[in-house]
N, C-alpha and C positions, 0 to 999 in steps of 0.2 A: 720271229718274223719282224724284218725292221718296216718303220713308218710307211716307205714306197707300198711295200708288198703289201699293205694291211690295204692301203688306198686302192691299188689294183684290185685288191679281193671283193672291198666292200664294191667297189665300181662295176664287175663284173655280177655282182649282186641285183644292181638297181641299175641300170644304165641310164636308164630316162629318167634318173629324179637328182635334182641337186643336191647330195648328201647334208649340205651344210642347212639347206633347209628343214631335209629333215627329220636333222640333229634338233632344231630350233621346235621344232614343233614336237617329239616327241621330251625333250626335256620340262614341257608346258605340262605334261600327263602327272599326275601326283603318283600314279599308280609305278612299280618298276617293270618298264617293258625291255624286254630283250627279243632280239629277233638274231636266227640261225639261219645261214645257208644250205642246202641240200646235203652238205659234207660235214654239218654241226660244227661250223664256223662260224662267233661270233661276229654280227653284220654291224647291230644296233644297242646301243645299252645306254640308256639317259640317264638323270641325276636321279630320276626317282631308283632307279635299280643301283645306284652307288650308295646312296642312304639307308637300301635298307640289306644291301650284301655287304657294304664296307669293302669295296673292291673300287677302287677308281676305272674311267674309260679308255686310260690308255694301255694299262693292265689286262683288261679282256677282248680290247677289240682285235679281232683277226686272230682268234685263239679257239684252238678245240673248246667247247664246250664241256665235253665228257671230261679233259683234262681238270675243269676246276669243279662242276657241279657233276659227279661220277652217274648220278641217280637223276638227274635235270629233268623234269616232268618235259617241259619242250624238247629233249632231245627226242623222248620217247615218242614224243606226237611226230616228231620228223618222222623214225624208222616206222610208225605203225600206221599214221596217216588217221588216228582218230583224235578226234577234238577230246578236249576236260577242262568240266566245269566244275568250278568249285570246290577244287580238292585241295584237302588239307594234306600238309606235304612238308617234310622235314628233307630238306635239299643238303644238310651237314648239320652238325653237331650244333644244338643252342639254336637253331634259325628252322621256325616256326612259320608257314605262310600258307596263303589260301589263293592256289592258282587257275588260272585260266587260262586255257594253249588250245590252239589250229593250227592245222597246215597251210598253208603261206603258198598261193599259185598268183602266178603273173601272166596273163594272157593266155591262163589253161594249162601254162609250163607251170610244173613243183618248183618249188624256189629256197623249201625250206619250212621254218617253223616258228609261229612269235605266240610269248605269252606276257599276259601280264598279270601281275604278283601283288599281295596286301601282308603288310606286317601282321598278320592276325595274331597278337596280343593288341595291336592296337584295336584290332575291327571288337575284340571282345570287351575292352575299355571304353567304346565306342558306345558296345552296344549297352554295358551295362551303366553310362552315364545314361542313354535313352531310358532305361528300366527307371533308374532313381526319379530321375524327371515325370518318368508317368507318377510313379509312383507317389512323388511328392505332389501330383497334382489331385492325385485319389485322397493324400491323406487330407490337404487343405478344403477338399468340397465336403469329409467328413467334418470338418472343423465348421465348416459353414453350418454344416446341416445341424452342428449342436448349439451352434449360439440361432438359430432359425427355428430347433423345433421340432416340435410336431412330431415328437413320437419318432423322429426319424432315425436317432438313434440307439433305440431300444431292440434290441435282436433277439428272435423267437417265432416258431411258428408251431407251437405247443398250442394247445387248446387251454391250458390252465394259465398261459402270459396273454393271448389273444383275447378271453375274455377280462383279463384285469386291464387293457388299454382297451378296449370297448368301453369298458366304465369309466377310465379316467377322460375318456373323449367326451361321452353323455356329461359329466357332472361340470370340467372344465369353464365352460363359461356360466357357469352359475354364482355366484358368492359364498358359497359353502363353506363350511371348513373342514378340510378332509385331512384323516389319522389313517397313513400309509401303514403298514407294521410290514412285519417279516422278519426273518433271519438276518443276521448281519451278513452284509456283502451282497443282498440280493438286488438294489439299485433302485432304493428308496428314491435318494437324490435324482435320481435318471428321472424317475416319474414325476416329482415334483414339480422340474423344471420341463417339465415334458405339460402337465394341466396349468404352469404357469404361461407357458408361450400359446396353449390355444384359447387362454383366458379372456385376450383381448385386452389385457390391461397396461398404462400406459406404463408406468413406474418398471422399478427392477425387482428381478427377483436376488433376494438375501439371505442365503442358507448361513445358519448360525447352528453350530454343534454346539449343542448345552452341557455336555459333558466335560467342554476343552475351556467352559469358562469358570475362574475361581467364585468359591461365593462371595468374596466379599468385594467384587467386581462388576456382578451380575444389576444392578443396578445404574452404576453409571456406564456401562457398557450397550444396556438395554434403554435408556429413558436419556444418556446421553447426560451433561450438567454445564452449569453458565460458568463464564469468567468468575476466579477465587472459591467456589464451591466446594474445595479442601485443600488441605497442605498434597505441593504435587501436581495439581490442578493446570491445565493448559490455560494460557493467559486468555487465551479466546474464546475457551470454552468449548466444546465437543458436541456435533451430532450425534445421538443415539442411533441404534438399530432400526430401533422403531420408525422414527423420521427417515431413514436412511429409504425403505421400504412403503413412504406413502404413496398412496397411489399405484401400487405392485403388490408383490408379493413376499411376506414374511415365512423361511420354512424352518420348522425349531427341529432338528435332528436331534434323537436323542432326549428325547424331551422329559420319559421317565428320569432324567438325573436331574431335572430342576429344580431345586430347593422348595421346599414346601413355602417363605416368608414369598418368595419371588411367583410361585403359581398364584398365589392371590391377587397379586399385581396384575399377572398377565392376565387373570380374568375379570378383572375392572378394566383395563384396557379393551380388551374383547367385548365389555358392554358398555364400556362409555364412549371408547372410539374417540379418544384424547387422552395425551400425557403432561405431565409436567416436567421440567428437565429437575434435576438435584442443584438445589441452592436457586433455584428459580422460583418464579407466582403464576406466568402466562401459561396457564393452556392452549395447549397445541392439538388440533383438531388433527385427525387422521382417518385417511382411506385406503387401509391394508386388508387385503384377505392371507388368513393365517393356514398353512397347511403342516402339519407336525408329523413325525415318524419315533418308532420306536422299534427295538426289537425284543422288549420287554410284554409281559403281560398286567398290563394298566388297572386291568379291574381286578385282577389278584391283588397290585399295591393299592386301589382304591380299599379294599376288605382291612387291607394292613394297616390303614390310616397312615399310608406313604406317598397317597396321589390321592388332592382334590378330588372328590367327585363331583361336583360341579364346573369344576374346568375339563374334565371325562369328560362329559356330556355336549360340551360347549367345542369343545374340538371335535370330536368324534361322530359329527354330525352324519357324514360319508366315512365309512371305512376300504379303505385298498388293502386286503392282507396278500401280497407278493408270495407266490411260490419256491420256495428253495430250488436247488439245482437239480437236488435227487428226483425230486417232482415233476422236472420236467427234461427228463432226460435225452428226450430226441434234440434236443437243442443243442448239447453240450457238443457235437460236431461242428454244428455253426458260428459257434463261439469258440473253437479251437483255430479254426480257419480264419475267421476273422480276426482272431489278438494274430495270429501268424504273420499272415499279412501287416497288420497294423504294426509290430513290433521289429519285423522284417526291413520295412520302410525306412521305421525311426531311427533303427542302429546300423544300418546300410549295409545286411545280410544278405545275400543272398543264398535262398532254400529253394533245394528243388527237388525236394520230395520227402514223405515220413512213413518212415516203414509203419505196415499194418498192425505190429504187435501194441506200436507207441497208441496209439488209438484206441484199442482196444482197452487198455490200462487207464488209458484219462479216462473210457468211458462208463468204463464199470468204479469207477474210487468215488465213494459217496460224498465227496467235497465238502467237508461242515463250513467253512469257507466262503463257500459257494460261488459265484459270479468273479469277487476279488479275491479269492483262493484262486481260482482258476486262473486269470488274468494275470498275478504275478509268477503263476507257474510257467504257464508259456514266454513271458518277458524273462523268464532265469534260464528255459532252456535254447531260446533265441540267442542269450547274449553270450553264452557260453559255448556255442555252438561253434564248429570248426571248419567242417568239412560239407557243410549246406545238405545232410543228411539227416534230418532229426529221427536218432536212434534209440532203443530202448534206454542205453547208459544214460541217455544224456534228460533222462527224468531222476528229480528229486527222488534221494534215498527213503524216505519217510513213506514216500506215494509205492517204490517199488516192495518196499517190505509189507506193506500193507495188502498187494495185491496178492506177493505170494502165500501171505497167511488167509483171504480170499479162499484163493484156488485149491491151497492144502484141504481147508473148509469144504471145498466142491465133490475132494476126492474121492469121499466117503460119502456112502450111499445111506438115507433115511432108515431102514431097513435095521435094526443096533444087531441081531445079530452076523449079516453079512458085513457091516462096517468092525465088530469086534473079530470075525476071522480077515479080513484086510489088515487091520491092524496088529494079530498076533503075527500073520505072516511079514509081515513086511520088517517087525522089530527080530522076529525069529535069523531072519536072513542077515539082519545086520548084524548079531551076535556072534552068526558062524562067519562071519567075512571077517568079523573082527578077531577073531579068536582061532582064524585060521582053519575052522572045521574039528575044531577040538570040542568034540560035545560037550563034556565038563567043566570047561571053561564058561564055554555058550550058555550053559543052565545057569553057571554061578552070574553070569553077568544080566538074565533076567530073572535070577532072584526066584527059580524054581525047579522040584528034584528032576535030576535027568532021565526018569523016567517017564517024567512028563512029556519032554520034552521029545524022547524018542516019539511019544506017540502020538506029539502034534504034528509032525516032521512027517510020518503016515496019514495024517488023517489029511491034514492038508497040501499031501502031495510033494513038500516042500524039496528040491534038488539046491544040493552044497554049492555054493556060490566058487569058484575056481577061481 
């Protein structure tokens, strides 16, 4: 069809409207509209429908429709006269799009049919920048909520964690010194800084692992030392720990590994409530409240003469003993969800669903671990993740082998003699599968005469495996 003819067509289209208008205004539209005549004849096609078919305007105007788009969702709205919304719709090969089509009347007369079209890979880029965005905004209010406080980051509605933050709420604004214990990994640190923030106190709080410092460290590390105070020495001289923490809070994680020369110190400090720096004279007056953690048993090494027992006493004024995981097992869902989410976020995953069995495995595996066993588990299967499905594979081998030794464990009933006829049967069966039903074989391979074996093969009913 040349030039003229396409102009008659579209003309006969629209008589009352200046085309060139609007050409001008539907080029404004981001979306690609195309509009049909009653005969599926291209009328209309702006730059948004050249960008995202790659078809220029002079190429489809005044052109069957069915000739380029064979399957054209607006053709179909022409011959059927029903509107579609929203439909996801592959119009050829590689082109992806989410359309929208009606029928097209002019003063009551049919005239045809106009849709308009969205890249959807973009709308899904789209959407999933809005995801990241909420998401980054979910993860920054958590980030608030842990430099804020208050327990707000502590996850559990177990009765054995609800009452350990009840306690640490009561004692918190007191001066105490509280001896956290528990298991490694159960979020010692969480709680610390958790009766540090509702202390009301003005200073910072200063977790120091006693285990990550050398001994022969532990003093100027702790009491800090002046200008020249040894070969090495910072020309200015160093704040300690201790200063670092006045007026706040001091937490010694790990406190069982602090040298027996340095727990003396730290319990003159604790009653004199002033230090001296190394290679210094002035006393430094200090207002630190000390809160310590362990995951050792203190009064066993107090018996050993490995832990002061008057620095025992003097820390352990309040004790927090935190719950392992196994102990509070209804929580271990809530905590699978939230590292999800949380780690979902941070490595720009997106998941959108976990099968039932994955669940069931986290939630029966007795985590010695516990909290940060858990927490790195879900970060290993988040970031290895492929296909936004967290499926059984995609948990650590160690956790999967363990469950099925678990379950093999379940299989057998308390009962020893129905568990030792489950068990003859089951090895019985394997012998003849293996051996192909050769009884002689089958005996020799569980190591008894085949007359036995005849008449367990009877007693237990047992049919030749095929």
């Amino acid at each position: 069809m040349d030039a003229r003819q396409k102009q008659l067509c579209i003309g006969e289209g629209f008589h009352n409207i200046d085309y060139r208008i609007l050409k001008s205004i539907v080029d404004c539209i981001y979306e690609a509209v195309c509009v049909i005549d009653e005969n599926g004849i291209v009328i209309v096609w702006n730059k948004g429908a050249e960008k995202l078919y790659n078809i220029a305007y002079k190429d489809i105007i005044g052109e069957n429709i069915e000739d380029i788009f064979p399957d054209a969702i607006v053709n179909n709205v022409r011959k059927t006269g029903v509107s579609v919304e929203n439909k996801y719709h592959s119009p050829r090969e590689n082109s992806y799009i989410l359309a929208n089509s009606m029928p097209l009347y002019i003063e009551k007369v049919f005239k045809g049919a106009v849709s308009t079209d969205r890249d959807f890979a973009e709308l899904i880029k789209l959407y999933f920048e809005l995801e990241n965005a909420n998401s980054k905004l979910i993860f920054l209010e958590n980030e608030v909520k842990k430099i804020s406080g208050v327990f707000g980051n502590i996850i559990g509605k177990s009765p054995n964690i609800v009452k350990k933050i009840d306690m640490a709420r009561q004692i918190a604004p007191t001066h105490a010194s509280v001896m956290i214990t528990g298991e490694s990994g159960t979020g010692k640190e969480v709680f610390a800084r958790g009766i540090h923030e509702l202390s009301g106190r003005k200073g910072l709080f200063v977790p120091v692992n006693c285990s990550a410092i050398p001994s022969e460290l532990f003093e100027s590390e702790f009491f800090g030392y002046c200008a020249g105070a040894f070969t090495g020495a910072n020309k200015k001289g160093k704040m300690g720990i201790f200063e670092l923490a006045d007026e706040g809070t001091i937490f010694l994680d790990e406190i069982g590994d602090m040298p027996l020369h340095m727990q003396a110190k730290l319990l003159r400090v604790l009653q004199e409530r002033e230090i001296v720096r190394l290679g210094g004279e002035k006393n430094i007056k200090l207002d630190l409240r000390v809160l310590a953690a362990t995951n050792k048993c203190l009064q066993e090494m107090v018996r050993e003469s490995k832990f002061r027992e008057d620095l025992y006493y003097r820390l352990n004024v309040v004790e927090i003993n935190l719950p392992s995981l196994r102990e509070r097992k209804e929580d271990i869902p809530i905590f699978i969800d939230y590292f999800i989410k949380e780690f979902s976020t941070r490595n720009s995953k997106k998941i959108i669903g976990t099968q039932r069995d994955v669940l069931n495995i986290l939630n029966e595996y007795k985590w010695p671990g516990n909290i940060r066993e858990l927490m790195n588990v879900i970060e290993h299967i988040i970031v290895t993740n492929k296909n936004g499905m967290i499926q059984k594979n995609s948990i650590p081998e160690y956790i999967l082998s363990q469950a099925k030794k678990s379950e093999s464990f379940k299989e057998y009933p308390l009962d020893l003699t129905k568990a030792i006829k489950k068990l003859e049967t089951e090895n019985i069966k394997k012998a003849l599968k293996i051996s192909k039903n050769n009884k002689s074989k089958a005996a020799k391979l569980l190591n008894i005469p085949r007359g036995t074996l005849y008449h367990k093969i009877d007693e237990y009913k047992i049919k030749c495996p095929k």
